[in-house]
C-alpha positions as CSV (number, residue, x, y, z in Angstrom):
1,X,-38.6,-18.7,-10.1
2,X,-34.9,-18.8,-9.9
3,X,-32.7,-16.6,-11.1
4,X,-31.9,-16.8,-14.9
5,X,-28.2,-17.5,-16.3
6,X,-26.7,-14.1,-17.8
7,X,-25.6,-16.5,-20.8
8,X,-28.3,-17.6,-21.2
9,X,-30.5,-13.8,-21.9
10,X,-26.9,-13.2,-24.3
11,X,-27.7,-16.5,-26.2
12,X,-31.5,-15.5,-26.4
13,X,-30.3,-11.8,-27.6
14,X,-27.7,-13.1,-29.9
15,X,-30.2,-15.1,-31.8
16,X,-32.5,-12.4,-32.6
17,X,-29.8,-10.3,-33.6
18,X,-28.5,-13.2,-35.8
19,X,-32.1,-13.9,-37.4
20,X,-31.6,-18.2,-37.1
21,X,-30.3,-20.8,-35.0
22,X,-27.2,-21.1,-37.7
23,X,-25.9,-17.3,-36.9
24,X,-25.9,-17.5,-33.9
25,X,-24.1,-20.2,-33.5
26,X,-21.7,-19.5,-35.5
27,X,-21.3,-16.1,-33.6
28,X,-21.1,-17.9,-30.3
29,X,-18.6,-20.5,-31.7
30,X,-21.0,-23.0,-30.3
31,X,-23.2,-26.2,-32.2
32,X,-26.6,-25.3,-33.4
33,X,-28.3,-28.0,-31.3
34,X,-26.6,-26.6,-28.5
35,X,-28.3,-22.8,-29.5
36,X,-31.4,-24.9,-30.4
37,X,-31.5,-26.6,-26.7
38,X,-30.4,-23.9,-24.7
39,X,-33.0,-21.3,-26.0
40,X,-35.5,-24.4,-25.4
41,X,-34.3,-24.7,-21.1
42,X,-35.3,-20.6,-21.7
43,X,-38.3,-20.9,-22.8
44,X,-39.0,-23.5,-20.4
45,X,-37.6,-22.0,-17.1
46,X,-39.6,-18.7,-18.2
47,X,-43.1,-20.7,-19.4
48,X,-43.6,-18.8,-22.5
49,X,-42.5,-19.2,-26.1
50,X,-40.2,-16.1,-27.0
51,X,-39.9,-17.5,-30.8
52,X,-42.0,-18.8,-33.3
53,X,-40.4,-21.4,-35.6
54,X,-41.3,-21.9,-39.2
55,X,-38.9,-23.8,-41.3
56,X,-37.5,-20.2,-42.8
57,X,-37.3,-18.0,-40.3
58,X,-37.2,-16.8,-36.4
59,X,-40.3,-14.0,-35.3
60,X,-40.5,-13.0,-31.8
61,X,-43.7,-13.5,-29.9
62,X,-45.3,-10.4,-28.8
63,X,-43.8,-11.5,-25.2
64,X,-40.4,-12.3,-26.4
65,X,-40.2,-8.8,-28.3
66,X,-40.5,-7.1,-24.7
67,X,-38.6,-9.6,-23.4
68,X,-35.7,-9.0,-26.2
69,X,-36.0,-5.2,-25.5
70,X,-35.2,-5.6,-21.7
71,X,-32.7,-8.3,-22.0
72,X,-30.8,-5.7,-24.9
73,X,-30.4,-3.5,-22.2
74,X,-29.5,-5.1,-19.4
75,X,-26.8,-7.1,-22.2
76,X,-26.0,-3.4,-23.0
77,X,-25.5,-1.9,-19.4
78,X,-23.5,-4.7,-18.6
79,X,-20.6,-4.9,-20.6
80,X,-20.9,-0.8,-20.9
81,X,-19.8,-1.4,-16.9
82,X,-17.5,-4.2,-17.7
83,X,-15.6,-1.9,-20.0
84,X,-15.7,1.2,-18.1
85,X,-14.1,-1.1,-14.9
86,X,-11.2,-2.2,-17.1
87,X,-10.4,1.1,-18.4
88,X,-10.6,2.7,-15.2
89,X,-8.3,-0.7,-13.6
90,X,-5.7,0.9,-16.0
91,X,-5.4,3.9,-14.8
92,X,-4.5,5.0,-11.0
93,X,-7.7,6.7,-9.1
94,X,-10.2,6.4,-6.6
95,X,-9.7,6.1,-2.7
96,X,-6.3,4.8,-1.1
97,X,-6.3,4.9,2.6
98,X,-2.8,4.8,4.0
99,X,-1.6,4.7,7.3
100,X,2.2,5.3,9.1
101,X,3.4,6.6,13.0
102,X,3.9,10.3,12.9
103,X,7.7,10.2,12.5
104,X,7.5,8.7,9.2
105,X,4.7,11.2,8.3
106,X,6.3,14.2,9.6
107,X,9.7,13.4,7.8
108,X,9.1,12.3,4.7
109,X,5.7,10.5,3.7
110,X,3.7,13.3,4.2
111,X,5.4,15.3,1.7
112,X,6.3,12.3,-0.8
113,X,2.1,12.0,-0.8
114,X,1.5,15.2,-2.0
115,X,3.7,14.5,-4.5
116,X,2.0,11.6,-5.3
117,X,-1.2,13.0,-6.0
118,X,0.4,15.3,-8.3
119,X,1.4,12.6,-10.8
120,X,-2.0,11.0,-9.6
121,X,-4.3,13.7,-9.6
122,X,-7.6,11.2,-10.0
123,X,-6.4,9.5,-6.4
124,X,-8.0,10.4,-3.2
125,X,-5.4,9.6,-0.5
126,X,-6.6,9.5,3.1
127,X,-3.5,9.4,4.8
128,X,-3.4,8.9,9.0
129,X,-0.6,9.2,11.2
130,X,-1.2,6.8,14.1
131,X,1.2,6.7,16.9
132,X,0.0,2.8,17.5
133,X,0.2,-0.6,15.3
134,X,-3.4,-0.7,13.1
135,X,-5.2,-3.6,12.3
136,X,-5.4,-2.9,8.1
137,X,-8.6,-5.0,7.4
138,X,-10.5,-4.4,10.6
139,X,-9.9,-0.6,9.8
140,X,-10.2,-0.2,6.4
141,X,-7.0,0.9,5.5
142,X,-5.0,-0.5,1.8
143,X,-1.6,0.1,3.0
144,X,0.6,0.6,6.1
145,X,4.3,1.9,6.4
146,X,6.2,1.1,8.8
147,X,9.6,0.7,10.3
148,X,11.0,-2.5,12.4
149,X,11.4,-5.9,11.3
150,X,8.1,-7.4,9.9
151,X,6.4,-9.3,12.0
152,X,5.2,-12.9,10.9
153,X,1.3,-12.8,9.5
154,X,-0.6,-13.1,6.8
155,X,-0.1,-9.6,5.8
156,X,2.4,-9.2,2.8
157,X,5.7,-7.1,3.8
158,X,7.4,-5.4,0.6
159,X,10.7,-3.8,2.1
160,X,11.9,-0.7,1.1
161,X,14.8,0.7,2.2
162,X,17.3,-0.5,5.5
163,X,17.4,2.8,7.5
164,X,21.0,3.4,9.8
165,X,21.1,4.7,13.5
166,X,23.3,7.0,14.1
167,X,24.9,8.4,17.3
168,X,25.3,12.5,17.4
169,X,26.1,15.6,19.4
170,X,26.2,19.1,18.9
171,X,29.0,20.8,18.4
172,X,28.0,22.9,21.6
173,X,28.3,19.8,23.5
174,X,31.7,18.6,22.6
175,X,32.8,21.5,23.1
176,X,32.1,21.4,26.8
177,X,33.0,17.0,27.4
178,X,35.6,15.3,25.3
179,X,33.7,13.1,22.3
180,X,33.8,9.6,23.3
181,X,36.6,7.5,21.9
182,X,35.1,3.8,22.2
183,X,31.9,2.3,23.0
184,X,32.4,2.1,26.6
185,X,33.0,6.0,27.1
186,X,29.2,6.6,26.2
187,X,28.5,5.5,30.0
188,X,30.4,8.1,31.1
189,X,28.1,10.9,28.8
190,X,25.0,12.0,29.0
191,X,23.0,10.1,26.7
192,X,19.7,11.0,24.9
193,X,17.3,8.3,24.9
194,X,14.3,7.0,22.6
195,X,11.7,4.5,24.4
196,X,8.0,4.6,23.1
197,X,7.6,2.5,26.8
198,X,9.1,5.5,28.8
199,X,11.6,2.9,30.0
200,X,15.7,3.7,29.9
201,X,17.1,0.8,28.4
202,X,21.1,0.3,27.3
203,X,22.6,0.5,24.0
204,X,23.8,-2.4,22.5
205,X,25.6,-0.9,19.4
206,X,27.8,-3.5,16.2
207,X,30.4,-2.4,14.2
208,X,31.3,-3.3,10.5
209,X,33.4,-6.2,11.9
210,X,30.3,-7.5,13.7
211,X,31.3,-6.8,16.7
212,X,28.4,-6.2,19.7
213,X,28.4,-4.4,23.2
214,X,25.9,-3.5,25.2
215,X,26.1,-0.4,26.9
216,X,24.5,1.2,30.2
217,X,23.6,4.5,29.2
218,X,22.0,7.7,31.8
219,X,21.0,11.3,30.9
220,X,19.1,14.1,31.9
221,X,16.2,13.0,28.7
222,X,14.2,10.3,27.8
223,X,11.5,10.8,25.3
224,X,9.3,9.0,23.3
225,X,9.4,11.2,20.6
226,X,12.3,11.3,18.1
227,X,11.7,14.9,17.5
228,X,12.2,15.7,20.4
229,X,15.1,13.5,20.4
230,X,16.7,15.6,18.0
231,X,15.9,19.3,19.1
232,X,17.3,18.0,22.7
233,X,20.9,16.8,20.8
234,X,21.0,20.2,18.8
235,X,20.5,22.1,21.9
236,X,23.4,20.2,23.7
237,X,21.9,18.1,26.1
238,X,24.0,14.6,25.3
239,X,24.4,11.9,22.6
240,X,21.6,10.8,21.0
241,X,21.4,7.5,18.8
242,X,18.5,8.7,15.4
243,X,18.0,7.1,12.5
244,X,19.7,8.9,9.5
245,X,16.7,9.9,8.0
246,X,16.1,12.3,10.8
247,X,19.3,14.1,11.7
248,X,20.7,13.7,7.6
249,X,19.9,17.8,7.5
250,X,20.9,18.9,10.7
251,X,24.7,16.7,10.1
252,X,24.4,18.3,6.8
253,X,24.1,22.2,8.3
254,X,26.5,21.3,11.4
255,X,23.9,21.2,13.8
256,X,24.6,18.2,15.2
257,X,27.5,15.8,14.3
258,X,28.5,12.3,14.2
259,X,30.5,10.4,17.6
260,X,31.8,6.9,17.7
261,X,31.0,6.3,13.2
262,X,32.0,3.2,13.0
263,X,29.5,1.9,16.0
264,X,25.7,2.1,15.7
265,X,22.5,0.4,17.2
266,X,20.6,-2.0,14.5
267,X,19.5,-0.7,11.2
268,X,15.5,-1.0,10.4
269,X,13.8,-1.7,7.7
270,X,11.2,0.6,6.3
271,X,8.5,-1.5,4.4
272,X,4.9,-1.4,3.2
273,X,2.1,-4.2,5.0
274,X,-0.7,-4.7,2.4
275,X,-3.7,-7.7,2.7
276,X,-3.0,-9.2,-0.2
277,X,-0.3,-9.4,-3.5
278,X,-3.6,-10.9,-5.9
279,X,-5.3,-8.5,-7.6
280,X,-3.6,-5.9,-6.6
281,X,-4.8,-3.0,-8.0
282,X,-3.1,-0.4,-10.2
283,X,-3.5,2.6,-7.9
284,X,-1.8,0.4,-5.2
285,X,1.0,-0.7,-7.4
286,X,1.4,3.0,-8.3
287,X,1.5,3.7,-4.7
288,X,3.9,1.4,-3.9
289,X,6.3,1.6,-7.5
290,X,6.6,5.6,-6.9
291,X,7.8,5.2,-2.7
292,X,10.6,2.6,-4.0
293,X,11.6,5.3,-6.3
294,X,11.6,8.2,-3.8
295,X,13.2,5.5,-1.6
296,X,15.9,4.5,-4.4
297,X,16.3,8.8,-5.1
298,X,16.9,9.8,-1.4
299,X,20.5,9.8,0.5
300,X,18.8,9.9,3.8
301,X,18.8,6.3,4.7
302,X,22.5,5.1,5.3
């Protein structure tokens, strides 16, 4: 036997409930005949009379009152689930899994999370700092954020905030080489460099004006960890090029300050990568609505 048609057990239900043919159709906003022939295809498909027909009223057999009594309470269970998945759609809870690299954990998502969860108590936030590009769908996860340029997929990208590089020395430093007045004096510096490859590759910094040069830059340090990065520039061992986010307290307490302001390598964006933008649900969009906040609140971008 195949399966039966949900609609159909709610027309069969809605018909006892109504008493005749008449109320329930006018319940279901549908013809009689159509009540009449659908209840028919029921009785048919199952091979048993549920009613018995007289011309003044509906009875239930004895095999369509048990059949009645289970078919109330699947009706029953169903929309009780139906009801408690909208509510719960409308309000933000249940498990997010989020990923980012470490720097972005470290500086700021970590913390932004927690506060997060406090406006979202009912959330349970997995959050993984992975020093390598995930695969969101093969691993599970709802949301990445990362920093770049996003790549061309079928992912969707919403951008967040356009983060600046900026070059820096400590004050400890200058004080032993003259700052660098132009571009070209940096290759004459020690310079601090980033690669994730381990790989010392120049600087090709723009001005306002949209100017470009490309510059060959050496030093005692190359890292591939912009925390490091910056405790080698506090401790005066050359120029380092950070985005803002990461040096923004250190400028602000004097540990380190800016050379060359006017010249910078390329700005990056910082953006979420989600699956899909159907059907997103309301945690996510409370996920994503609160970081463009913290995003639009914070000074520690440009």
């Amino acid at each position: 036997m195949t399966d039966l048609n949900l609609n159909a057990l709610r027309l069969f239900v809605k018909v006892v409930e109504a008493g005749s043919f008449i109320g329930a159709a006018k319940a279901l906003g549908i013809p009689k005949t159509t009540v009449s022939r659908r209840l028919s295809e029921l009785e048919a498909h199952l091979e048993v009379r549920l009613l018995q027909r007289d011309s003044r009223r509906l009875s239930l057999s004895p095999e369509g009152t048990r059949f009645y009594n289970r078919c109330q309470k699947i009706i029953s269970d169903i929309d009780d689930a139906v009801l408690e998945l909208c509510e719960g759609a409308k309000t933000p809870g249940g498990p997010l899994r989020v990923t980012c690299s470490p720097l972005i954990g470290e500086s700021f998502l970590g913390e932004w999370c927690l506060e997060y969860l406090q406006e979202f108590p009912n959330v349970n936030l997995e959050l993984s700092f992975l020093g390598r590009k995930t695969d969101l769908i093969e691993e599970g996860f709802d949301v990445a954020i990362r920093a770049g340029i996003p790549a061309s997929s079928n992912l969707i990208a919403r951008k967040f905030t356009k983060v600046s590089q900026y070059l820096c020395a400590s004050p400890l430093y200058l004080e032993e080489h003259n700052a660098p007045l132009q571009p070209t004096d940096l290759s004459e510096h020690k310079c601090i460099s980033y690669n994730a490859n381990r790989v010392r590759t120049p600087w090709t910094l723009h001005n306002e004006a949209g100017d470009s040069l490309r510059i060959d830059v050496s030093g005692a340090v190359l890292a591939n960890s912009y925390p490091l990065v910056l405790k080698a520039c506090i401790s005066g061992h050359g120029i380092a090029s950070m985005p803002a986010f990461l040096c923004c307290e250190e400028l602000r307490k004097g540990s380190v300050v800016r050379v060359l302001p006017k010249w910078s390598q390329s700005p990056h964006w910082i953006f979420a990568l989600y699956p899909s933008r159907e059907n997103l649900s309301v945690t996510m969009t409370s996920l994503l609505d609160f970081l463009s906040r913290k995003f639009d609140e914070s000074d520690s971008w440009s």
